[in-house]
N, C-alpha and C positions, 0 to 999 in steps of 0.2 A: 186505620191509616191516620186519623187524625184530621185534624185542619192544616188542606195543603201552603198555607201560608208558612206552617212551623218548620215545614223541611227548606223552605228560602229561608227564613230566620236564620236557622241551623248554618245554614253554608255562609252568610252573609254575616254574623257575629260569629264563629268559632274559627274562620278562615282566619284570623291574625293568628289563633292558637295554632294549627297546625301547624301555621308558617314557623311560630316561634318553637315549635316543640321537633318541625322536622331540619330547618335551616340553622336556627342559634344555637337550640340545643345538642342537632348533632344526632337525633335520637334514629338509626334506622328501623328498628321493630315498632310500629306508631297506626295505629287503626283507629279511625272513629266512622261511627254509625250514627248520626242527629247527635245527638248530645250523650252518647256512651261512649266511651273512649278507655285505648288497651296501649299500655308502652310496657316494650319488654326490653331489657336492658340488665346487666352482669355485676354492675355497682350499685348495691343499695346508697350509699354516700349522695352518689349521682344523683341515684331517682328523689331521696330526700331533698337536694339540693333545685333538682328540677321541680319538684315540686312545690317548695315555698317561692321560688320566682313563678311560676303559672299561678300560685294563688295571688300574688302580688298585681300580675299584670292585669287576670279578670279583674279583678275588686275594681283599678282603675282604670284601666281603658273600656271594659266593656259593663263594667258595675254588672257582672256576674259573679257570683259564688260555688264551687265546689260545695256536689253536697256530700251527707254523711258514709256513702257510700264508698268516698275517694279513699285508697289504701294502697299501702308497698305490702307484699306479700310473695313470699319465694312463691315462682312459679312449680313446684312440686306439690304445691298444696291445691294447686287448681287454680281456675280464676272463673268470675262467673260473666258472661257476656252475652248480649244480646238473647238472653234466656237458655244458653246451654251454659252447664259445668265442661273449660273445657280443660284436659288435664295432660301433660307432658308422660310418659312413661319413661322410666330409665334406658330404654331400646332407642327414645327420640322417637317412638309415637302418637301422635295424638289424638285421645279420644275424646268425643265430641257428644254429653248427656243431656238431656233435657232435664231443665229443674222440675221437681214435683209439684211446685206452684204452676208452671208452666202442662206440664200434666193432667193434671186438673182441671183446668181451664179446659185444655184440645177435649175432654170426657165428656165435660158440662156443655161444651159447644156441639159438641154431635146428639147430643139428646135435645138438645134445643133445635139441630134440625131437622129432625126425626120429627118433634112434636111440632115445627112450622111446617111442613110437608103435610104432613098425617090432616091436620088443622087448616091446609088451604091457603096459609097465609105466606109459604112461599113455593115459585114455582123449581122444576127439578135442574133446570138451568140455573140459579140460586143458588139450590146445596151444591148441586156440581161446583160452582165457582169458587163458595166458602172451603171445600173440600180439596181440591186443586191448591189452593192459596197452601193451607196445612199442609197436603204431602211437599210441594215447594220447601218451605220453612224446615218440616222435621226432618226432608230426607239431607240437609244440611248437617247433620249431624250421625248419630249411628243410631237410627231411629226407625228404622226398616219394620223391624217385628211391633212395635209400639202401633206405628201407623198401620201397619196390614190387625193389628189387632183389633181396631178399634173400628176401621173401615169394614171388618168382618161383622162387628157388630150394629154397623150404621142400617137401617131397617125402616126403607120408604114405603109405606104403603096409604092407599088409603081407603078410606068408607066412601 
């Protein structure tokens, strides 16, 4: 979760951007999560145009920066957000994957608490919590078998 100071942060310097990206710009398709943010919109023109003014306004009113991550990219190719790839289908479905980086991570985190359990060093009220947090997060997306996969393998015991 971080240092809860960063999610006031968050709300307290990017609240002009919303404002400027949902009121001046006009923009209805507009999501931000802390400092990750998703505008979906029909004119590339546009979005190029919206986005050298949002560069423009962080730099000076909030001497923030866009980092390298900021892109226009037809929504058919995907987009990556808040750790899902999520993707439009031609039917106007949308699927919702977990990155492999993100993958990884949820793998390396249930071995970890496999071996704090097993090890004493935490209690099952603990992994339960870390665990709950996870299926929360994955079942956000189409993550059903992933998560029953891995919970299949999660294995508390101890000596």
């Amino acid at each position: 979760m971080g240092n809860q100071t960063s999610q006031w942060f968050a709300i307290y310097y990017l609240d002009s951007m919303d404002r400027f990206l949902k009121e001046a710009m006009g923009f209805k398709y507009y999501t931000r999560y802390m400092d990750d943010f998703l505008i979906i919109h029909h004119d590339k023109s546009y979005l190029q145009t919206a986005l050298a003014l949002l560069k423009n306004k962080l730099s000076q009113d909030e001497k923030l920066l866009l980092n390298s991550k900021t892109q226009i990219i037809p929504i058919k190719n995907g987009v990556t957000f808040l750790g899902f790839r999520i993707i439009l289908t031609e039917t106007g479905k949308i699927l919702k994957y977990v990155k492999r980086q993100t993958k990884t991570r949820f793998k390396n985190k249930f071995k970890f608490l496999s071996k704090n359990y097993t090890e004493r060093k935490m209690s099952y009220e603990d992994v339960r919590q870390v665990v709950m947090s996870y299926k929360g997060y994955l079942l956000y997306g189409n993550c059903y078998k992933l998560f029953s996969k891995y919970l299949n393998k999660l294995i508390l015991t101890r000596h």
